[in-house]
C-alpha positions as CSV (number, residue, x, y, z in Angstrom):
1,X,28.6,4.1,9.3
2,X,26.8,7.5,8.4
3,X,23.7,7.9,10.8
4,X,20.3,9.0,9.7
5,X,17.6,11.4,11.5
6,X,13.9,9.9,11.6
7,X,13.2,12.7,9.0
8,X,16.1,11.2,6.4
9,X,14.9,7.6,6.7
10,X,11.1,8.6,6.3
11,X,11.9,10.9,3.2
12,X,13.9,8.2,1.4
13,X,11.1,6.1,2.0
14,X,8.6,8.1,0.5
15,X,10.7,9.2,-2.3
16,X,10.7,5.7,-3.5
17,X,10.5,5.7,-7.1
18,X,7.8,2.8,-8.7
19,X,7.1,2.4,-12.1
20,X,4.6,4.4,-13.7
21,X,2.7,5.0,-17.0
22,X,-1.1,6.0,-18.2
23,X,-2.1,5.6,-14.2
24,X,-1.5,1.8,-14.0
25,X,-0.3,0.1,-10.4
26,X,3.3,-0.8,-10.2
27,X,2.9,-1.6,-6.3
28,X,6.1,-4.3,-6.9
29,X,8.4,-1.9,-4.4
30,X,6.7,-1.4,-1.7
31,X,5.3,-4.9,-1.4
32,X,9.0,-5.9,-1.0
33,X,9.8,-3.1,1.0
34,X,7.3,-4.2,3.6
35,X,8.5,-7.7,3.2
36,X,11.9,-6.4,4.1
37,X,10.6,-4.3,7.2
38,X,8.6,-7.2,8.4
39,X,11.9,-9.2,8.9
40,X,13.5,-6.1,10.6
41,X,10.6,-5.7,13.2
42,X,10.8,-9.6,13.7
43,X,14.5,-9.6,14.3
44,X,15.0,-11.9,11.5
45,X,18.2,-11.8,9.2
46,X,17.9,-8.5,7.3
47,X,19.4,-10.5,3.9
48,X,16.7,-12.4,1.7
49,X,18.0,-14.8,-1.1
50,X,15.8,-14.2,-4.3
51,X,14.9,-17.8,-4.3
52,X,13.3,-17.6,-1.2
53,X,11.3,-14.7,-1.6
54,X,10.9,-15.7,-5.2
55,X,7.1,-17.1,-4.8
56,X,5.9,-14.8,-1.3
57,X,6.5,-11.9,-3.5
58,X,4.8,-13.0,-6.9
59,X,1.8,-14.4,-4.4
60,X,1.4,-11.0,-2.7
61,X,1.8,-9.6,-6.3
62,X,-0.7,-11.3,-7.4
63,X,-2.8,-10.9,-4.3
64,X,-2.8,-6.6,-4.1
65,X,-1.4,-5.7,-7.6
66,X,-3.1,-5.0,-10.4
67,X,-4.0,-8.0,-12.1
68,X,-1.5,-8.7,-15.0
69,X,-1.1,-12.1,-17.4
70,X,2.5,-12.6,-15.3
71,X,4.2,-11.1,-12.4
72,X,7.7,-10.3,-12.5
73,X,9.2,-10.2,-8.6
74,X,12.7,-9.8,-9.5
75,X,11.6,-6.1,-10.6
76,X,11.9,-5.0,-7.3
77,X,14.9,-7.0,-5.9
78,X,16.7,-5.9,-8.9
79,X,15.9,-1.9,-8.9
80,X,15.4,-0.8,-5.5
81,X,19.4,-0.6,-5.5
82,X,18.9,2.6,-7.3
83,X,16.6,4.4,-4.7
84,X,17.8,6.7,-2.3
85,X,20.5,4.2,-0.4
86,X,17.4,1.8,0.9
87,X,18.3,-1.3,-0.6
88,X,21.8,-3.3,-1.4
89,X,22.6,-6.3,-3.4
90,X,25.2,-8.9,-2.2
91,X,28.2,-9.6,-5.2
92,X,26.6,-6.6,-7.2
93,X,29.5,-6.2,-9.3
94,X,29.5,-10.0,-10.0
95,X,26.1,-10.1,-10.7
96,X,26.1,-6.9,-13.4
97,X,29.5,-8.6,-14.7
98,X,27.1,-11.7,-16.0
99,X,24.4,-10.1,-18.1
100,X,26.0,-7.1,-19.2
101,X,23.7,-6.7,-22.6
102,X,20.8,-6.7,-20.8
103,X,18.9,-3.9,-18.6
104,X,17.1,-6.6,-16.3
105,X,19.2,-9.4,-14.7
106,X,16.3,-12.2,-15.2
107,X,15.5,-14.6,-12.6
108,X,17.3,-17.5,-13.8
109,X,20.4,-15.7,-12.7
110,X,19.3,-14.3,-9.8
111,X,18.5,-17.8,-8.8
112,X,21.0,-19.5,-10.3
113,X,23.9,-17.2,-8.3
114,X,22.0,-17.4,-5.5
115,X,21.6,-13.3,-5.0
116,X,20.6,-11.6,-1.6
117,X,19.0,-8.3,-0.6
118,X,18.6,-6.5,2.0
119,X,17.6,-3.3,3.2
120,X,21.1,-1.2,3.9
121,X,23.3,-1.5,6.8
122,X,23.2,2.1,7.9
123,X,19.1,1.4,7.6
124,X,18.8,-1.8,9.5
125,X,20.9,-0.5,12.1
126,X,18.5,2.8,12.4
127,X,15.4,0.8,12.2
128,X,16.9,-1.8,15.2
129,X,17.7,1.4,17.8
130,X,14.5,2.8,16.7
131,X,11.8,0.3,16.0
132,X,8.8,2.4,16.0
133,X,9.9,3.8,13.4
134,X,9.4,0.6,11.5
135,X,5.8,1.5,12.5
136,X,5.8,4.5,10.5
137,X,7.6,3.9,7.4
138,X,4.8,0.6,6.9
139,X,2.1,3.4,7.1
140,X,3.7,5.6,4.9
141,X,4.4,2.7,2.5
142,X,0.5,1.4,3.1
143,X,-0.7,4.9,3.0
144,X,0.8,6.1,-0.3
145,X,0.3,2.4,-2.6
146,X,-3.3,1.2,-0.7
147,X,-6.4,2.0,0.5
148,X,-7.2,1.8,4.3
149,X,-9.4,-1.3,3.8
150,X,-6.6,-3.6,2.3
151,X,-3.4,-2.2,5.0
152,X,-4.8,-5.2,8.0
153,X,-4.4,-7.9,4.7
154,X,-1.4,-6.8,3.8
155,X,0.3,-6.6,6.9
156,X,-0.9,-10.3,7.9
157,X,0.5,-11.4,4.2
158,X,3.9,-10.0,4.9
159,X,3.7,-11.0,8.2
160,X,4.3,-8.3,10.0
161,X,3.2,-8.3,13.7
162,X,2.2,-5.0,14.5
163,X,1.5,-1.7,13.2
164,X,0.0,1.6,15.8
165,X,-1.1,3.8,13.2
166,X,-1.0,6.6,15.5
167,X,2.2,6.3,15.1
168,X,2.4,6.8,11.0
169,X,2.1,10.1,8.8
170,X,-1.5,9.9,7.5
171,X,-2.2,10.8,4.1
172,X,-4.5,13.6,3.6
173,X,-8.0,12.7,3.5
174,X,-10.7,15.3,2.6
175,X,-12.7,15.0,6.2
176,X,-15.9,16.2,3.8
177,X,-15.9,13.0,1.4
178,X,-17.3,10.2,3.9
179,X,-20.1,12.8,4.6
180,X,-20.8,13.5,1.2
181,X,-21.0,10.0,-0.2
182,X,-23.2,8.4,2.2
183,X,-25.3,11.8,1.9
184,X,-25.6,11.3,-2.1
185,X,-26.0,7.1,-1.9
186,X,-28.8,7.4,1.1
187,X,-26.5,6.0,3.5
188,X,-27.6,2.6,1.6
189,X,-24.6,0.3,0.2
190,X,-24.9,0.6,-3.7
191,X,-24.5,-2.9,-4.4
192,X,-26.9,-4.9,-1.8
193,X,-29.1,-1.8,-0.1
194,X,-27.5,-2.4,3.6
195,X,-28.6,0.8,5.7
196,X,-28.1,-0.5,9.3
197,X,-27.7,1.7,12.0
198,X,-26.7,1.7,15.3
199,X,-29.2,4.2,17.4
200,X,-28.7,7.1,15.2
201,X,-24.8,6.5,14.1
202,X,-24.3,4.5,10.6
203,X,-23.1,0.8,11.2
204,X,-20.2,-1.0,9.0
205,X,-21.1,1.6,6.1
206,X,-18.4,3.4,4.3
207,X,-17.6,5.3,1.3
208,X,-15.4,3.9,-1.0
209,X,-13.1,5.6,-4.2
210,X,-13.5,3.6,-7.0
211,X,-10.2,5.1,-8.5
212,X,-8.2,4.8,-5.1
213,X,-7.2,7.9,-3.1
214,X,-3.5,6.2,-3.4
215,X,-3.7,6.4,-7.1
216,X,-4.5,9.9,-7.1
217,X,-8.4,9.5,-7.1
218,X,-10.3,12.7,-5.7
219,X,-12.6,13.0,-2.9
220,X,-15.8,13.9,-5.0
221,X,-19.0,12.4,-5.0
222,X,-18.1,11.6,-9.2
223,X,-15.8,8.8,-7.8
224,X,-17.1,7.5,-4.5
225,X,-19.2,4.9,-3.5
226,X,-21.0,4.4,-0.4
227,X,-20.6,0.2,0.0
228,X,-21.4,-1.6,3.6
229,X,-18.2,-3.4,4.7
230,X,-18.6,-6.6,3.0
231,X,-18.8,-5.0,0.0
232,X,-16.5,-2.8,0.3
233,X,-13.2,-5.0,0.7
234,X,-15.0,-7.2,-2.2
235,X,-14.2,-3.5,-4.3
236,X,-11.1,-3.0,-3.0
237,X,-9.9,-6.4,-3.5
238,X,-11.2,-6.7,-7.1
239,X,-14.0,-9.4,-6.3
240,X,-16.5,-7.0,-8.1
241,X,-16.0,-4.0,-10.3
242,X,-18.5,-2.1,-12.9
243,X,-19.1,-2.4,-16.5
244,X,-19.3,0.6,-18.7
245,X,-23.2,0.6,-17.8
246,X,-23.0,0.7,-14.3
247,X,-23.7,-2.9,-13.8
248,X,-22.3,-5.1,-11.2
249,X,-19.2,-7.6,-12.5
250,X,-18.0,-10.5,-10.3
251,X,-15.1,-12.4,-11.0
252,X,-14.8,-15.8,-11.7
253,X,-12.2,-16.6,-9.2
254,X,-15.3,-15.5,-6.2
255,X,-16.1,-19.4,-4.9
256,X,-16.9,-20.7,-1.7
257,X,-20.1,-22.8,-0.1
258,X,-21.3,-20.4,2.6
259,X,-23.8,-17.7,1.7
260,X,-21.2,-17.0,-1.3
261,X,-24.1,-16.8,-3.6
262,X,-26.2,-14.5,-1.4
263,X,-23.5,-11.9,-0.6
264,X,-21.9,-11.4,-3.9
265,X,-22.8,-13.6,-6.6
266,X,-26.5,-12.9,-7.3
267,X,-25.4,-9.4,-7.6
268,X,-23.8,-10.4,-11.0
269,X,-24.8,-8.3,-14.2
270,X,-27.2,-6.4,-11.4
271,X,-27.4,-2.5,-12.2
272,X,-25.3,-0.1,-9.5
273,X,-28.1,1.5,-7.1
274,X,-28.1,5.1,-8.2
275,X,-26.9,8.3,-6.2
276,X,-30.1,10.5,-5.3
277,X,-31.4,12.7,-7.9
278,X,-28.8,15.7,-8.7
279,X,-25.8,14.1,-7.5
280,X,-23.2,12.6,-10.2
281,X,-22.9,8.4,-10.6
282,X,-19.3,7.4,-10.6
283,X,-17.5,8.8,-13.8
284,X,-16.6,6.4,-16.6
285,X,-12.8,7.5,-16.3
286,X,-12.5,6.1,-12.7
287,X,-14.9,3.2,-13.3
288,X,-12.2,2.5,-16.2
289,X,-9.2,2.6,-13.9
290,X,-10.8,0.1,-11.3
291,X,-11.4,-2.3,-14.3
292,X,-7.6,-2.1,-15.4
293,X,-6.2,-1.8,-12.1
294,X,-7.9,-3.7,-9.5
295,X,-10.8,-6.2,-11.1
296,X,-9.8,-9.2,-10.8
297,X,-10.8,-10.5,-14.5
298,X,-12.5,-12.5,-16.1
299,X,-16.5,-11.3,-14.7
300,X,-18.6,-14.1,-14.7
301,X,-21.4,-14.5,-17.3
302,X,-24.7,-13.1,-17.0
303,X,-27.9,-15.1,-16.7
């Protein structure tokens, strides 16, 4: 069994291949991938039947992909064989042999022969001598598909029990942006006004892309937002987005009883507070991406 450096594991890792066209989310890899690690760092069996991940994956899918009509898990299980050595696929031959006509074996089959995955021997092995370095691939993985303010939910969704980002290879982050943003916006959140402070340091305020940094969004002001914490995750997550005005959307799958209507939902059809005069609003091109990629549609009407 070949052994591989720190250096081999991490590159394969990152040279993952995902689906991609016109800037759309394929985050269907990595989601699995971490799924896959997960079990690794837990000392759980390395092999996952399709049926049993079948439903976590298309929940966590549904949860940080971009929101689609369907989702289609057995993407991943299917097509990661052909990255870099990562992943294998029990009775491949067996499996191919059945649906030779078609590009995608479909999920009846998958199910029906009762397929496993797992992430390759020669991996496993590496990652069980060396489990920090499970550490670093999920940052990598995190960093290069998510932004910071989603990486605790995903972690908890996959269940996997701990992550020391020290550890990880951060993505590069213009150190100038955070500045810059909360500069432009007042160091007030753009959706509800929150400018607390703590003595004379900023307090659970942030500066947000709207086209994600993992998605190739810049760090200028054109496509930031300064958003208090709340507010921030609600953005990320796809609570709320932006119309082509500017205005405030909130989807109709936002519910709940306490102070729901006070945090997010009065803010409904409500215009975007402004950046100070001279400095840009966010540009329609990323306001357009967030809508496609991470709104979680349909908004709610307006009053």
């Amino acid at each position: 069994m070949p052994i591989w450096s720190d250096d081999e594991i991490l590159s394969a890792f990152s040279r993952v291949r995902c689906w991609e066209r016109d800037g759309q989310r394929a985050p269907h890899k990595p989601l699995l991938l971490l799924m896959a690690l997960a079990r690794v760092q837990r000392g759980d069996d390395p092999w996952m039947a399709y049926e049993a991940i079948e439903i976590p994956l298309r929940t966590l899918l549904r949860e940080f992909g971009p929101p689609r009509r369907s989702q289609h898990p057995e993407y991943p299980f299917w097509w990661l064989k052909s990255d870099n050595g990562l992943w294998t696929i029990s009775d491949l031959d067996r499996l191919e042999g059945i649906e030779r006509t078609r590009k995608n074996v479909p999920p009846t089959i998958l199910r029906a022969e009762h397929a496993r995955a797992s992430l390759s021997p020669e991996i496993v092995a590496a990652l069980r001598q060396r489990p920090a370095l499970v550490n670093r691939i999920a940052v990598l993985l995190l960093d290069e598909n998510f932004p910071a303010s989603l990486h605790e939910d995903i972690l908890d969704a996959v269940g996997m029990p701990f992550v020391d980002e020290r550890l990880g290879e951060r993505a590069v982050r213009d150190p100038a942006f955070r500045e810059a943003i909360l500069r432009a916006y007042e160091r007030r959140c753009a959706v509800c006004g929150y400018d607390g402070r703590l003595g004379s340091s900023d307090l659970g305020l942030e500066a947000a892309h709207v086209k994600w940094h993992a998605a190739g969004g810049p760090d200028t002001v054109d496509n930031g937002l300064a958003l208090c914490v709340f507010h921030h995750k609600s953005f990320d997550r796809g609570a709320i987005g932006l119309d082509d005005d500017r205005c405030i959307l909130v989807s109709q799958d936002v519910n709940g009883q306490s102070h729901v209507d006070e945090l997010i939902l009065r803010f409904s059809g409500q215009p975007l507070r402004v950046p100070q005069e001279g400095q840009p609003p966010p540009a329609p091109a990323f306001i357009t991406w967030h809508r496609s990629e991470v709104f979680r549609p349909p908004p709610r009407a307006v009053a």
